[in-house]
TILUM-764850 format. One record per residue (C-alpha): x, y, z; residue in one letter. Coordinates in steps of 0.02 Angstrom, whole numbers, m for minus. Layout:
+--------+--------+--------+------+
!     xx !     yy !     zz ! code !
+--------+--------+--------+------+
!      X !      Y !      Z !    A !
...
+--------+--------+--------+------+
END
This chain:
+--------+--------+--------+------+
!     xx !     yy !     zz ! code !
+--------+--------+--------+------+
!    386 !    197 !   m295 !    X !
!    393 !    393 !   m282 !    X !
!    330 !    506 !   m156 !    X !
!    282 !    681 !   m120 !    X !
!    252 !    629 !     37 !    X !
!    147 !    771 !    168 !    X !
!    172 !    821 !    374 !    X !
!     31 !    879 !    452 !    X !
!     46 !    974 !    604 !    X !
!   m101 !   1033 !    682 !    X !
!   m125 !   1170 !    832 !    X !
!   m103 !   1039 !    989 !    X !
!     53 !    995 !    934 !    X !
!    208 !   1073 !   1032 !    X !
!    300 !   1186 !    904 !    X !
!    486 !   1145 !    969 !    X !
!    452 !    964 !    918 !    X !
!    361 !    984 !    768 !    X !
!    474 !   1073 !    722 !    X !
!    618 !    944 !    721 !    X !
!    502 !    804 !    655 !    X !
!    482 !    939 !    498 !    X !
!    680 !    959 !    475 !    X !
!    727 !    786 !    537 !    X !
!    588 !    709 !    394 !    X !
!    636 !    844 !    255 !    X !
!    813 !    860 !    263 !    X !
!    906 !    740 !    337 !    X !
!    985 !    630 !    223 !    X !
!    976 !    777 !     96 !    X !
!    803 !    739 !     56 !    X !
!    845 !    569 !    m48 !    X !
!    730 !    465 !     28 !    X !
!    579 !    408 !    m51 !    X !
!    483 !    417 !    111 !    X !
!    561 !    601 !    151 !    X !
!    441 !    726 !    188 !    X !
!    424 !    852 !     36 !    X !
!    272 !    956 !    106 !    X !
!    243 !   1036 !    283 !    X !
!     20 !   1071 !    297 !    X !
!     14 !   1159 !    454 !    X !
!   m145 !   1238 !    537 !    X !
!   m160 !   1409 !    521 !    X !
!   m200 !   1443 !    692 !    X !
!      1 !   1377 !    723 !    X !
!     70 !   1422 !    548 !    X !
!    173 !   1583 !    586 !    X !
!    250 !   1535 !    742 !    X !
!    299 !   1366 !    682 !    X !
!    385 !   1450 !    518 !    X !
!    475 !   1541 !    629 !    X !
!    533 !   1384 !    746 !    X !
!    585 !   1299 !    554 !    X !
!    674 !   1451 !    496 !    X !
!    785 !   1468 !    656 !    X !
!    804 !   1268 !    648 !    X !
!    868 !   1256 !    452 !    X !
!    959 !   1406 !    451 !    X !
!   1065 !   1301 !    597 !    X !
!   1101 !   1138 !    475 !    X !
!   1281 !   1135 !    422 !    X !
!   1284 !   1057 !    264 !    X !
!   1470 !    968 !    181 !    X !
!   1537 !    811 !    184 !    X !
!   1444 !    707 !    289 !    X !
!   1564 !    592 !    342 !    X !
!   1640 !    732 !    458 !    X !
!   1578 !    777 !    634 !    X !
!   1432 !    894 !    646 !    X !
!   1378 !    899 !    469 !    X !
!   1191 !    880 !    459 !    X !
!   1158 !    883 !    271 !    X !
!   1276 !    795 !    146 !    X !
!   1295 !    815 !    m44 !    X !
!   1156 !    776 !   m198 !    X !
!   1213 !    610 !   m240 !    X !
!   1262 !    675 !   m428 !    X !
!   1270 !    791 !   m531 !    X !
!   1093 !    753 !   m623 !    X !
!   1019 !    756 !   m444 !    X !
!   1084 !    933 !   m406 !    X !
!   1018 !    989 !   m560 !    X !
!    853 !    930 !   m541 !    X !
!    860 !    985 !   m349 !    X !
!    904 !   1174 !   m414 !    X !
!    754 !   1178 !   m581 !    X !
!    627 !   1132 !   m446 !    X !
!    680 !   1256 !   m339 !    X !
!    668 !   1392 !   m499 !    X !
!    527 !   1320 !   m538 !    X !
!    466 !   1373 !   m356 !    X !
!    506 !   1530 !   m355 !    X !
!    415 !   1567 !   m561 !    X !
!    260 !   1475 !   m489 !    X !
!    239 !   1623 !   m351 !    X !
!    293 !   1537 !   m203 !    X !
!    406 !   1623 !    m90 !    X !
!    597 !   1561 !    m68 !    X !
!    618 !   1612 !    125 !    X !
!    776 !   1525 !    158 !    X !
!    937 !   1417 !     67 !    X !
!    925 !   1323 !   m108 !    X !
!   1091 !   1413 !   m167 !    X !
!   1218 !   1300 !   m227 !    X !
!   1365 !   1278 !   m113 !    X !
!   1535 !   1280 !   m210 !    X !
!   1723 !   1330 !   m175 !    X !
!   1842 !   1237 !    m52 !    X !
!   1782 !   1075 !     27 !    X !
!   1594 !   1098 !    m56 !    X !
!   1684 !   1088 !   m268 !    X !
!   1719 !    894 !   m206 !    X !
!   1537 !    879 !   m219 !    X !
!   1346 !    934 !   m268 !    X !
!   1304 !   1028 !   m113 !    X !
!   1152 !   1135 !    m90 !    X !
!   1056 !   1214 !     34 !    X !
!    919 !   1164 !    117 !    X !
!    761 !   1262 !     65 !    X !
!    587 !   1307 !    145 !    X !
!    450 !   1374 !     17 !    X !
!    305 !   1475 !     79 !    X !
!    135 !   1510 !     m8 !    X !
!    154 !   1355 !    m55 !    X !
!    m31 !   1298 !   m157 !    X !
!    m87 !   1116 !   m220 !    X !
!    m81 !   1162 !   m409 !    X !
!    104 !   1193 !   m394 !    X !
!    258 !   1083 !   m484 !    X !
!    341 !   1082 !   m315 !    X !
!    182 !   1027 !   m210 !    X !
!    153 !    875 !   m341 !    X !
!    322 !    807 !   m422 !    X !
!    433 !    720 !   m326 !    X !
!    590 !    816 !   m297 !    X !
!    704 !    694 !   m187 !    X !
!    817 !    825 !   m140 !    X !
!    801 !    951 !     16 !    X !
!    642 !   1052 !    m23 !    X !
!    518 !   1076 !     85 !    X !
!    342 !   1149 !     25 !    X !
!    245 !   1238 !    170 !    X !
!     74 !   1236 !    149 !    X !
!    m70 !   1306 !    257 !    X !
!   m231 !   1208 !    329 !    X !
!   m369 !   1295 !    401 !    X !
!   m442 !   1143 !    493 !    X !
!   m384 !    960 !    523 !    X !
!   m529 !    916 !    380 !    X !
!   m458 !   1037 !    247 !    X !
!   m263 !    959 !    311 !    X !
!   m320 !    797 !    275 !    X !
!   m374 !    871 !     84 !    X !
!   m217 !    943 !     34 !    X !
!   m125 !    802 !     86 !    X !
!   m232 !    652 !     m2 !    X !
!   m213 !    780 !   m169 !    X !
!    m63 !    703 !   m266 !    X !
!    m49 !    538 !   m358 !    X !
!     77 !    451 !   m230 !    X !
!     46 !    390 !    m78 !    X !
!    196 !    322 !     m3 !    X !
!    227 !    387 !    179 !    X !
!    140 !    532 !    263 !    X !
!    139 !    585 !    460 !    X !
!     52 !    689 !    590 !    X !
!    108 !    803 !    739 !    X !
!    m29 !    792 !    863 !    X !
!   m107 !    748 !   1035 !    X !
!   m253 !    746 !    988 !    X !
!   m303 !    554 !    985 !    X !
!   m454 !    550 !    905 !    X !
!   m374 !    660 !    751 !    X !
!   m234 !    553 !    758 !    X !
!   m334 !    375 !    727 !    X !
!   m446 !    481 !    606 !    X !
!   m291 !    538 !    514 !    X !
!   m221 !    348 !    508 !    X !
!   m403 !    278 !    434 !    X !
!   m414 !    419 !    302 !    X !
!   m242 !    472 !    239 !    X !
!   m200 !    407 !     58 !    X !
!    m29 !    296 !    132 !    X !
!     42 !    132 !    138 !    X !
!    180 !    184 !    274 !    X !
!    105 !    302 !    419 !    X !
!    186 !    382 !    551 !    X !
!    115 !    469 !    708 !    X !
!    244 !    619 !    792 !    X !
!    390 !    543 !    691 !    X !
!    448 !    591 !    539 !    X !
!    377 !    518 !    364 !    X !
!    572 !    443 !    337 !    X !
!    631 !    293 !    398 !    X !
!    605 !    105 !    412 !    X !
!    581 !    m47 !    496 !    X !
!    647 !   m203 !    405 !    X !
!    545 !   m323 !    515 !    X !
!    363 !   m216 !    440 !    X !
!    316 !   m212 !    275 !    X !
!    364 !    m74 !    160 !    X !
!    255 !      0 !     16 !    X !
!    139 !    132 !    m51 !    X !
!    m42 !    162 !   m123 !    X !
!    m93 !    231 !   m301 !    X !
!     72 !    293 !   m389 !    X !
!    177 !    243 !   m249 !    X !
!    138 !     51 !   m276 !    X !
!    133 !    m86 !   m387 !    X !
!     20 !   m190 !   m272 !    X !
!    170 !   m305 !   m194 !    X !
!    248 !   m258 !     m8 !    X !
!    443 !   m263 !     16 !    X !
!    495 !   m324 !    172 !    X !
!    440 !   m411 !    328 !    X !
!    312 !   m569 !    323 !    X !
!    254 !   m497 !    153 !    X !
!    439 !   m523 !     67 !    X !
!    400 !   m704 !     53 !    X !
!    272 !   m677 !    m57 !    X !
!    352 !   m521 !   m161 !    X !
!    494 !   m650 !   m193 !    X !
!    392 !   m791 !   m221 !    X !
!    313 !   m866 !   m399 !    X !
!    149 !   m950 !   m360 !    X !
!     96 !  m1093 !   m472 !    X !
!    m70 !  m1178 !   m470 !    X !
!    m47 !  m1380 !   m518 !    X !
!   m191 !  m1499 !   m553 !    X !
!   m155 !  m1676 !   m527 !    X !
!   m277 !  m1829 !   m552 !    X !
!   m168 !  m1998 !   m483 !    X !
!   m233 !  m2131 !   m619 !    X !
!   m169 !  m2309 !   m602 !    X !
+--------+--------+--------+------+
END
């Protein structure tokens, strides 16, 4: 049940916020979530003033152990995880888009107890690219530009998972447009794409599902085997 799943922000939306919904989504629990957000498609109208907002915010996030006061960004979980987190992020940069903060690895001190890296934004970020259609599950965020809310809605329905996806807006006609059309099973509206609700069922469309819900009313039936009898009573 993978993910690459997409933020759109369009021009309405107030930039301080979206902002945090961005971070909050993409980095926060280092990224290893399968409903973490792993690409940022913001309207170009917004797109440079917003970057700016998200550079100032990530360049803020203390990263270490995460057990200890003020540390917003934790360690990869192992070492296979940190290496796959730093060939995407290679991978990235040889594709053509443009690194413009973090994905260094953290070591010495406190950070060689762990697989610590840096958060990292990508720029010029286009849909043909490794790190706008593989999930990543580490902190990597793809920023990707929109010129309209019809061309946001493209780029983000243009992968093969469809797990969680969300939208920044006030705008309620875009927003209930954007819920009927987006390619999701778990939709969010000004929240980030992570996070859950045990009492709502939890699940994806095309790669991101395997047709069953988890959770909620629906984990009856995920955890149930249904068997058809027929019976004739004869004396």
């Amino acid at each position: 049940m993978g993910g690459k799943n997409p933020t759109i922000v369009l021009k309405d939306s107030d930039l301080d916020y979206a902002a945090d919904v961005l971070v909050n989504g993409a980095f926060f629990s280092t990224g290893q979530k399968c409903t973490a957000c792993s690409r940022a498609i913001i309207e170009k109208a917004i797109y440079d003033p917003l970057v700016e907002k998200l550079l100032e915010k990530t360049r803020k996030l203390k990263v270490g152990n995460g057990l200890e006061p003020g540390v917003d960004i934790g360690p990869a979980v192992d070492a296979n995880q940190l290496e796959t987190d730093l060939k995407y992020i290679e991978i990235g940069k040889k594709e053509g888009a443009k690194l413009l903060c973090g994905g260094n690895r953290l070591t010495g001190g406190a950070y060689s107890k762990g697989y610590f890296v840096e958060p990292a934004l990508f720029a010029g970020v286009t849909p043909e690219m490794r790190i706008a259609q593989e999930e990543i599950f580490g902190p990597v965020l793809a920023l990707m530009v929109a010129n309209d809310f019809e061309d946001s809605l493209r780029l983000a329905n243009c992968v093969r998972f469809g797990l969680s996806a969300s939208i920044v807006s006030r705008d309620l006609t875009r927003v209930h447009q954007f819920v009927n059309r987006i390619e999701a099973g778990l939709i969010t509206v000004n929240l980030p794409t992570a996070g859950v609700e045990y009492q709502l069922p939890f699940g994806g469309t095309k790669d991101s599902s395997f047709g069953m819900r988890e959770q909620g009313p629906q984990a009856l039936d995920f955890y149930t085997e249904t068997r058809t009898v027929y019976l004739k009573y004869t004396q």
